[in-house]
C-alpha positions in Angstrom: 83.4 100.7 109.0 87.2 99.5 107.8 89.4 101.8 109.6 92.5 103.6 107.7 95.3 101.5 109.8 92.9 98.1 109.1 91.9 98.8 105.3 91.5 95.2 103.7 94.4 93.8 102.1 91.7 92.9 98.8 91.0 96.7 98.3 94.6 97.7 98.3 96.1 94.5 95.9 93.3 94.2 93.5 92.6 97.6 93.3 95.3 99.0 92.4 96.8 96.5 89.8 100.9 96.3 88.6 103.3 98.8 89.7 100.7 101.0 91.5 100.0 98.2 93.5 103.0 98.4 95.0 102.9 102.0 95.7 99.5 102.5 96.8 99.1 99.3 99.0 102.4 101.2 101.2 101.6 104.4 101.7 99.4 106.6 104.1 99.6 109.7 105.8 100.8 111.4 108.7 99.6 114.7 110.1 102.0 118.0 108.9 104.2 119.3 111.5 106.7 121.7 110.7 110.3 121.3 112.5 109.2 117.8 113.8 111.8 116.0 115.3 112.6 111.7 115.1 111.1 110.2 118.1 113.3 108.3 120.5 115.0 105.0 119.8 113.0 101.7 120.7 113.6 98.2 119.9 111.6 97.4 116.5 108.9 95.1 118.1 108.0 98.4 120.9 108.0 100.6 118.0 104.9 98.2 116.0 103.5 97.8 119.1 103.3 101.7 119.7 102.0 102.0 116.5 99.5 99.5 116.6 97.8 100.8 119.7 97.9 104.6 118.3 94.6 106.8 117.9 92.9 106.0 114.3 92.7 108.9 112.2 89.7 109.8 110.6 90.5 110.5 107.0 93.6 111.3 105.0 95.1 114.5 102.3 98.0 113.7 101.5 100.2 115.3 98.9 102.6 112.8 97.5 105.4 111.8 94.9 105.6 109.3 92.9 109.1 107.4 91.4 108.9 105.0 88.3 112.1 104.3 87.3 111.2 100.1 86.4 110.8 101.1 82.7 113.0 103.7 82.0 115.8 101.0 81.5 113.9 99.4 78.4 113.5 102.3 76.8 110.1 102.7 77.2 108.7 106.2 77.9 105.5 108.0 77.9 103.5 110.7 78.8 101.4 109.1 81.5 102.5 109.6 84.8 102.0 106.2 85.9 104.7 105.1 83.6 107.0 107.9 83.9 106.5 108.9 88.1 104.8 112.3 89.3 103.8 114.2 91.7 100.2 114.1 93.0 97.4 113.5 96.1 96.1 111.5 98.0 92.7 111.4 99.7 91.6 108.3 102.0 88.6 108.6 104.0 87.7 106.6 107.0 85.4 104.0 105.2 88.9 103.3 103.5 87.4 104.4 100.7 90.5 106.3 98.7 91.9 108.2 95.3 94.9 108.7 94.1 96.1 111.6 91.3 98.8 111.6 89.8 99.6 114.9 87.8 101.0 115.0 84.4 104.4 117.2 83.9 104.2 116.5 80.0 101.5 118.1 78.9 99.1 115.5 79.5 95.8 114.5 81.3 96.1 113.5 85.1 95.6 109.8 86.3 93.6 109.1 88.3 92.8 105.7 90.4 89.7 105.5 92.8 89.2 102.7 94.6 85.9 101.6 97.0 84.0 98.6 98.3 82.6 97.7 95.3 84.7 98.8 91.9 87.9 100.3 90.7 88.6 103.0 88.2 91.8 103.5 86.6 91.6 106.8 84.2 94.4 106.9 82.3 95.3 110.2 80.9 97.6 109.8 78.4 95.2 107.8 76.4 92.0 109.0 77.7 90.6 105.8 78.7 88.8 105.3 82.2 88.9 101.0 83.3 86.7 100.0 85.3 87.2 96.8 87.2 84.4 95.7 89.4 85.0 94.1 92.8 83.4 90.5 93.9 81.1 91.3 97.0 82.5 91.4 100.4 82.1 87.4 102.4 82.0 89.2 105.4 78.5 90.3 107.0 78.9 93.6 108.4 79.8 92.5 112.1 83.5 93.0 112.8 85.0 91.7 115.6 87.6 93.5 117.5 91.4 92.8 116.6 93.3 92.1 119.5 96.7 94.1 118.9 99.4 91.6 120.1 101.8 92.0 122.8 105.2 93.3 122.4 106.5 89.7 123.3 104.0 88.2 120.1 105.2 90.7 117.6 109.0 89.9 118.6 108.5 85.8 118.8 107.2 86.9 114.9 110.1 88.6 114.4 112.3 86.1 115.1 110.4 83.7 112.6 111.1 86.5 109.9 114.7 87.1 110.3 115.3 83.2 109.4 114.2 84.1 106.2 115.2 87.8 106.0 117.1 90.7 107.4 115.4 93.5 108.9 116.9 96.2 109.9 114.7 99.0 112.1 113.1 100.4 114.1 114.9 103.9 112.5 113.7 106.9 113.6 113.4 109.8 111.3 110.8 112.4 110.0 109.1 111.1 106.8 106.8 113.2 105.6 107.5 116.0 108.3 106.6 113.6 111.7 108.2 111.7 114.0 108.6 108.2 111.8 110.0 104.9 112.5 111.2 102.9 109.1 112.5 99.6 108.7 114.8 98.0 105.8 113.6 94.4 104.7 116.0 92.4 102.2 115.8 88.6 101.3 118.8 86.5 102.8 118.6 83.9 100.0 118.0 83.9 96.5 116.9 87.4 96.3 117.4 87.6 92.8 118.0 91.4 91.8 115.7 92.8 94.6 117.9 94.7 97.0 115.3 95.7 100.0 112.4 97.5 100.3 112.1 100.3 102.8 108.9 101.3 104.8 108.0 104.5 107.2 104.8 105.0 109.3 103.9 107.4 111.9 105.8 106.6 114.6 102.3 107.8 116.8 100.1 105.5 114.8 101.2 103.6 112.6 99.9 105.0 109.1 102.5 104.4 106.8 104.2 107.2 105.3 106.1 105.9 102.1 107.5 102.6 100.8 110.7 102.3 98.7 112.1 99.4 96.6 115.7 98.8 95.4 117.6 96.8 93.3 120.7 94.9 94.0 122.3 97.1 90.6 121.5 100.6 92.4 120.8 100.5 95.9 121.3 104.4 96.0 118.1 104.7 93.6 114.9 103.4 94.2 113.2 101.9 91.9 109.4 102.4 92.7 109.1 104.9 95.5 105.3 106.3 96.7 106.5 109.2 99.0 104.4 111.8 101.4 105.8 115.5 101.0 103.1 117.0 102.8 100.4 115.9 105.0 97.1 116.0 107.4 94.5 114.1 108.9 90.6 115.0 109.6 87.3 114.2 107.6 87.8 113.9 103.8 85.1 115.8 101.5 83.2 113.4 99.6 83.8 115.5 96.1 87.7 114.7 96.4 86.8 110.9 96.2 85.1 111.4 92.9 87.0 110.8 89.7 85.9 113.3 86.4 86.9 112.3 83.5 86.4 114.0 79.5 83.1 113.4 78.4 84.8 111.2 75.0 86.5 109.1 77.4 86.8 105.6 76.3 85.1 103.1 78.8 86.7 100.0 79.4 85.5 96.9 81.3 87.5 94.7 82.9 86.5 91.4 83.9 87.7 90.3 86.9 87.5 86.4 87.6 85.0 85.9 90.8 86.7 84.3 93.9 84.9 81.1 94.8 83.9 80.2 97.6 85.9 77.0 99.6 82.3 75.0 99.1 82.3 75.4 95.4 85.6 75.5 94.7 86.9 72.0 93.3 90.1 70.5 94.4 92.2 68.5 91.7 95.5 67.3 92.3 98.3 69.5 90.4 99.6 67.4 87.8 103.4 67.3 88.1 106.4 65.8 86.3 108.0 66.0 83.0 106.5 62.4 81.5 103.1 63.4 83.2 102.7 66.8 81.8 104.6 65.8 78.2 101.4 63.4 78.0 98.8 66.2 78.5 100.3 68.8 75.9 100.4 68.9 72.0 104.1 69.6 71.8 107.5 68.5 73.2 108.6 70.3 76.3 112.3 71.7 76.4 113.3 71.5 80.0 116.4 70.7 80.2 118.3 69.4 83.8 120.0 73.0 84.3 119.6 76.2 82.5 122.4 78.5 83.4 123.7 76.4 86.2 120.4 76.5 88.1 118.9 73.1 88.2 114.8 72.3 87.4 112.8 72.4 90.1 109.7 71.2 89.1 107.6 70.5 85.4 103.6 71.6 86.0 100.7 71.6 83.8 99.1 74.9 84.0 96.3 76.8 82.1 97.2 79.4 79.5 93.8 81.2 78.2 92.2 78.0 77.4 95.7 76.0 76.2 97.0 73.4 78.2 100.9 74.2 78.9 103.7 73.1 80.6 105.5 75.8 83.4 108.8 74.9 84.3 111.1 75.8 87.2 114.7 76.3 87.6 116.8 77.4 91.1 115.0 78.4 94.5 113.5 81.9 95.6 113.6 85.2 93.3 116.7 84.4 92.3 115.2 81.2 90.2 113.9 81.2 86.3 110.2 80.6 84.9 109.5 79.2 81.2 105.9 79.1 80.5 106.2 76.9 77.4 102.7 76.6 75.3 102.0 76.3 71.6 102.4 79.2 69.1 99.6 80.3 66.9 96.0 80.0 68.3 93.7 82.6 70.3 96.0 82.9 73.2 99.4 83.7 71.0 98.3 86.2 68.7 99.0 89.2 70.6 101.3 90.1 73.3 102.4 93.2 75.1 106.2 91.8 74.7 105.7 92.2 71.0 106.4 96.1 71.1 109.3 95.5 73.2 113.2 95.8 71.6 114.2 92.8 70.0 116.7 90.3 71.2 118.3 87.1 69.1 117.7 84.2 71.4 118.3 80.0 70.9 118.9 81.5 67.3 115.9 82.9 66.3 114.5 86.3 67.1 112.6 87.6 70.0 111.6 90.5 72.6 112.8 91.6 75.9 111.8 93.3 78.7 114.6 94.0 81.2 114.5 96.4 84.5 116.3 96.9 87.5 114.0 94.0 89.4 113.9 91.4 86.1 114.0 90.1 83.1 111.2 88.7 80.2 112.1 86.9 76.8 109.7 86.2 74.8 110.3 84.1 71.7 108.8 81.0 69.3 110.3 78.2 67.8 109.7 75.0 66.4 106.1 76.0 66.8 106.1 76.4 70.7 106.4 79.8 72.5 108.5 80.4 75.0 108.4 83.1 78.0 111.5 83.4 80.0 111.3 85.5 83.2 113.0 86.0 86.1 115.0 88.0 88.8 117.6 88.5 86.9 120.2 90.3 84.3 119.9 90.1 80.7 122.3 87.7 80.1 121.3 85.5 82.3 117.3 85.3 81.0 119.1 85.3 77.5 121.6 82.0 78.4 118.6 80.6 80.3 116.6 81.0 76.8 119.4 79.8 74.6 119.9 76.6 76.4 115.8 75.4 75.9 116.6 74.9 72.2 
């Protein structure tokens, strides 16, 4: 039985998909305490390994909050409170099984996402849909072998590895979610792109994470997602609050999701790479220019779009670098698109759409029969330069 502190990284990034991803995958629980005070100050390293070795709690009830401020910036607003940020609980019990409601301030219906062993459901209020994704089985057999926790000298040496690449700023004592917390402050040290850092609190007894924040370099005084505890306590979860109920006229969706394969089945073809190799493969001529607002190209691939063969080309290094997924318009695959609701933007002289928030930017546009999807960790104007110079 998957522990709380241990629950499998596939349950929390495939089920909980997008921007609840994000929040979910971060946060846990810590037990109320009223008038608790920040433990004392310890090198990060003791601090994870205090944490590490702490008693395992045995469920989860949580109440929580929830800040969705990614969208707000495009104008686009709702009434569903995974769109617009709430307030709500969270139950998790010690299978790791775990649900998640968020409750509606406008009028609408709760959402709800529940996520086990074997299926997630997303109910989405606001449109009175329940989507339901089922989970490939489990590879492993149902012996689990004991994790050795690593010494404090291990989790430092890793540490060290890290801070070439980022800087981390912790252990910080506090009281998140009204216990003794440590948190720690992560932020790229290259070609971050618009990511500021992202912040993260656990029980400073345990390790059960208590809330994860991320920023953008435009407002670091703001998050931009937030999954918060406001009130909290361990001890057995009732199986009825891991039960999601739904309308009786909710719509039903199924969503297929593509079944991992295993490493004996799965078949191994090199990438094909390069602008003259890929320009031979595709139906249309590739724009990839040497630089797209200053950044240079990185690398041309041949990729897979729903059936299409298209060309994805690279510009710059790290989350600070540009995208364009070039493929041919019309067809199956270019129909429809999400960006297609989005505000219009005139780009390389024809028009398109755009999707901009604090963490990136999207542009979306067709000419001369291809279309083109800009997208990176950027402003506007830089996605919109980046666009302009493909024609």
């Amino acid at each position: 039985m998957a522990s709380l502190r241990t629950l499998s990284s596939r349950r929390l990034l495939a089920g909980l998909g997008g921007i609840v991803v994000l929040g979910v995958a971060g946060v846990g629980v810590g037990m109320a305490v009223s008038g608790a005070n920040p433990p004392a100050p310890q090198p990060l390293a003791d601090a994870l390994h205090q944490a590490a070795t702490g008693a395992k709690p045995t469920g989860v009830t949580a109440d929580v909050t929830f800040t969705n401020n990614l969208l707000g910036s495009a104008g686009i607003t709702g009434t569903d409170p995974l769109m617009s940020g709430a307030s709500g609980r969270l139950w998790i019990d010690n299978a790791g099984n775990m649900r998640l409601e968020l409750q509606s301030t406008r009028g609408g219906l709760d959402s709800q996402i529940l996520v086990t062993d074997s299926e997630i459901t997303v109910f989405d209020g606001s449109q009175n849909t329940v989507y339901k994704f089922a989970l490939p089985a489990s590879q492993t057999t149902g012996t689990h072998t004991a994790r050795t926790v690593p010494t404090v000298e291990q989790i430092q040496s890793r540490l060290t590895g890290l801070a070439t690449h980022l800087d981390i700023v912790g252990a910080i004592p506090g009281t998140d979610g009204n216990v003794p917390s440590y948190s720690v402050k992560i932020a790229p040290k290259h070609d971050g792109g618009l990511l500021g850092d992202v912040q993260l609190a656990w029980d400073a007894s345990n390790g059960v994470p208590l809330g994860i924040s991320v920023y953008s370099t435009t407002d670091p005084s703001s998050p931009v997602l937030a999954l918060t505890v406001n009130d909290i306590a361990y001890g057995p979860v009732d199986a009825a609050a891991l039960h999601v109920t739904t309308p009786a006229n909710a719509k039903i969706v199924n969503v297929p999701v593509p079944a991992k394969q295993s490493s004996a089945t799965r078949t191994k073809t090199a990438p094909v790479t390069g602008l003259s190799a890929v320009q031979a493969q595709v139906g249309f001529t590739i724009a990839a220019p040497a630089t797209v607002d200053t950044l240079p190209r990185r690398e041309v691939r041949l990729v897979d779009w729903k059936g299409q063969k298209a060309a994805l080309v690279t510009y710059g290094q790290g989350l600070g670098g540009i995208a364009v997924l070039e493929r041919p318009a019309g067809g199956t695959a270019s129909m429809t698109s999400p960006l297609d609701q989005l505000p219009r933007v005139t780009v390389a002289g024809v028009s398109g759409h755009e999707l901009a928030t604090p963490l990136g930017t999207v542009v979306a546009f067709t000419k001369n029969g291809v279309s083109f999807t800009v997208a990176g960790s950027v402003l506007p104007l830089a996605a919109e330069t980046a666009a302009g110079g493909l024609s």
